[in-house]
C-alpha positions, 0 to 999 in steps of 0.5 A: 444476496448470494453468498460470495468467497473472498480471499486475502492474501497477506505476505508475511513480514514482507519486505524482510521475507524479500531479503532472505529469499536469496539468502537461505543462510539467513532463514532463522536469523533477524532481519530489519528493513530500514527506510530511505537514508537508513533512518529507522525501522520499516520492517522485522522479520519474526525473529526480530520482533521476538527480540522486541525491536520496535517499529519506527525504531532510528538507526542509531539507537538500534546499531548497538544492539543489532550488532551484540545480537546478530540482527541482519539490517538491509537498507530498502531496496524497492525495486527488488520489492516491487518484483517479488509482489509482481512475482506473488501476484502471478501466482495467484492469478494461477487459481483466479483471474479476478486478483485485485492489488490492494497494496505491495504485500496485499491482494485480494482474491475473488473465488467465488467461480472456483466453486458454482457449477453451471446452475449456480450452486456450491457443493453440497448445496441443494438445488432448492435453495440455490434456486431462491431468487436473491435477496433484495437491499432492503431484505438483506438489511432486515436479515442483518439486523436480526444478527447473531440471533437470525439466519446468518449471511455469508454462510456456505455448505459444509461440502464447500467449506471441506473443499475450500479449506484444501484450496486454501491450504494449496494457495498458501503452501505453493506460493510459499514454494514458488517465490518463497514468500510466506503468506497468510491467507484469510477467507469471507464472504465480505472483503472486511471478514477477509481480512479478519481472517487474514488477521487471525491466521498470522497471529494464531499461526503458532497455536493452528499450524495453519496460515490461513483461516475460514470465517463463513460458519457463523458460530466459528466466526463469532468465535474467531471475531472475539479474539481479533482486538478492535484495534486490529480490525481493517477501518479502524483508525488509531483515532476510532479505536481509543473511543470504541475501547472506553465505549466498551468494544473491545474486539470485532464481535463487540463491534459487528453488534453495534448499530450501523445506522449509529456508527454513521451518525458517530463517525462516518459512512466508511464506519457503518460499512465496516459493521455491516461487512462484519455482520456479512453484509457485502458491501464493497465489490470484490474487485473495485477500481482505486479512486484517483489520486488528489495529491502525490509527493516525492521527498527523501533525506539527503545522504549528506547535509546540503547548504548551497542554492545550487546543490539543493537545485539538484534533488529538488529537479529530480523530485520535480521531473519524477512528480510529473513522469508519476503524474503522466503514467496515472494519466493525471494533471497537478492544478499546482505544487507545494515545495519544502526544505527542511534542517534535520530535526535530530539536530539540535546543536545545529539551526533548525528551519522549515520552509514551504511554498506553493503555486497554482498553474494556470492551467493543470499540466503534467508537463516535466518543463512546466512543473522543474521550472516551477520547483526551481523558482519557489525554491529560489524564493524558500532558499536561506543561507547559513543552514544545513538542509537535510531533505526536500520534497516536492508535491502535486497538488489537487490533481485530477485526471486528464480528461477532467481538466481537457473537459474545463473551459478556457475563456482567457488564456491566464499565461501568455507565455505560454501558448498553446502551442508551447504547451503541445510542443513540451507534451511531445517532449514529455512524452519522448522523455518517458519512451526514452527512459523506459527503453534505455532505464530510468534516468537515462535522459534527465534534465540539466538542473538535477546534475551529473553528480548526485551527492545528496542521495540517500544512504544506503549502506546496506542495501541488498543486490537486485537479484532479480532485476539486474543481470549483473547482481545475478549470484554466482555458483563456483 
């Protein structure tokens, strides 16, 4: 098995690092993000977390002391977010092509071709052992289980490793110049060790200097995986890592010793994969394709309480059609959906209720008439006066792609009113529906059910301008 680098690129405190881009008097000061309807902590600046402000922390208990302390504190503001990620993978994309979006501040590289020549070999590599045929399946797990003690796996010439450090901090400091989004980078041989060293770089930045870090050399990376906490390692769960601590695994070097076949047994496939990967087993390809969806949820906290059947109707609708525009745009079909209402829990002085409710289709769609005429009637079903609702949501259910519902076969038609033909005439309409929007921007057309006026939306007091989407929210110099 031949040795492959892979890279992992992490934006630092991403959706703070977003809102000082702009603001360059804000560089050293705290910032915080805050979740939809403003209500509690989503994202710290550094300097925040030096002031110990705790994820997840509710607004109301912060205001007070943001306010005595100088923090910044910004409402969400995604589609500024969603472009700076855009603007940072292009970047990347300027040193491989192979660049795979795992998350909105996370991508992984493969580098591999940056550094073989024509026949295949690294620098500083001999022409003898780059000519050994690759390692069989079976070869490379006997390999693995001689670790730490054998040869080890993912290892690279000491001429690559120089020249991939220069690569490494090239990476780092131009996409920092380019978008002013400060990264950390980590670099394996596994996607798993990438991230370790993603890991390690963000929290020795301090003591290193250095925003990235390397983990091919064996002894360096036995080292570095002593000092990552098991808790911190990619796969590790919050339910998986209690059980490992009072097993006596305390950080990723404990964990990469363990047996594979073991951890399989104890937990789960996805488990023996991580110590394999650990150990320098590649298991996950570089660039993989994500698994279609099986759910999908649209919900928010309404900016005010809401306590008519009518007013709920308007936020359930647009939950509904953006459900089924998300669902055509994935080339995904829901099997049905699930709708809630809920009282606000902070609440207490005031009636608390949760109701919920769903229904199959008789068919799978993705059609906006079929799934906002269905949100509505389950609503119509769940409504109860008397009470301050606070949120809703609306759920795709059991989803699947499209060409495996076209592949089912029908032998009754479960739903006569609703023909063939009408489903075909509302999938043209769906289909104008989502050119018309992406033409003239979304919510150019919507249905009459979701209102005019949308009181219910979420807070967002502090949200910042979208500077890099909006022509109007441009800044002006004088």
């Amino acid at each position: 098995m031949r040795t492959k680098i892979i890279g992992l690129v992490d934006c630092d405190s991403f959706f703070a690092s977003c809102e000082k881009v702009f603001r360059p008097d804000w560089r050293n000061r705290p910032v915080v993000v805050l979740s939809n309807n403003d209500g509690c902590v989503v994202a710290r600046s550094p300097e925040a977390k030096a002031l110990q402000i705790p994820m997840g922390e509710p607004y109301f208990k912060l205001k007070n002391f943001a306010r005595a302390r100088g923090v910044i504190v910004r409402s969400a503001n995604y589609a500024l977010y969603g472009d700076m990620s855009r603007r940072v993978t292009t970047v990347l994309e300027n040193w491989t092509e192979n660049v795979d979006v795992y998350s909105i501040d996370e991508a992984f590289l493969e580098l591999t071709g940056q550094f073989c020549n024509a026949d295949g070999r690294f620098p500083g590599e001999t022409q003898a052992s780059a000519s050994e045929p690759p390692l069989t399946v079976a070869q490379t797990r006997k390999r693995v289980q001689e670790w730490p003690n054998g040869p080890a796996l993912g290892e690279l010439p000491n001429e690559t490793v120089q020249k991939l450090d220069a690569l490494a901090n090239e990476i780092v400091e131009t996409t920092r110049k380019w978008t002013g989004i400060p990264v950390s980078l980590g670099l394996g041989p596994t996607r798993t060790l990438a991230k370790a060293a993603s890991r390690i770089a963000k929290d020795e930045f301090a003591k290193t200097g250095k925003k990235y870090a390397l983990l091919f050399d064996q002894e360096r990376r036995n080292e570095a995986l002593k000092r990552l906490p098991v808790e911190k390692v990619w796969g590790v769960g919050r339910r998986i890592a209690p059980v490992l601590i009072k097993s006596g695994v305390r950080n990723a070097f404990e964990l990469a010793k363990l047996d594979p076949n073991f951890m399989r047994q104890s937990f789960s496939i996805e488990q023996e994969r991580l110590v394999r990967e650990l150990r320098g087993e590649r298991v996950y390809d570089a660039i993989t394709a994500p698994a279609p969806q099986r759910s999908m949820q649209v919900s928010r906290s309404f900016g005010e309480t809401i306590e008519t059947l009518d007013e709920l109707a308007k936020p359930v609708s647009t939950f509904a059609a953006k459900i089924a525009a998300k669902l055509r745009a994935r080339a995904l079909v829901a099997n049905g959906i699930y709708v809630y209402l809920m009282t606000s829990r902070f609440n207490e002085r005031r009636p608390q209720r949760f109701a919920g409710d769903s229904f199959l289709f008789a068919r799978p769609t993705n059609s906006s008439f079929e799934i906002v005429q269905t949100a509505n009637s389950l609503l119509r079903k769940l409504y109860a006066p008397g009470y301050e609702y606070k949120k809703a949501g609306v759920v795709a259910l059991e989803t699947a792609t499209t060409e495996e519902a076209n592949a089912r076969r029908y032998l009754f038609e479960l739903e006569p009113e609703r023909s063939q033909a009408a489903r075909e005439r509302e999938a043209i309409l769906s289909s104008a529906l989502d050119r018309l929007n992406a033409r003239f921007g979304q919510g150019a057309v919507f249905f009459a059910s979701e209102g005019v006026e949308r009181k219910w939306r979420p807070n967002s007091e502090f949200v910042s301008p979208c500077y890099t989407t909006d022509w109007d929210a441009l800044p002006c110099a004088h």
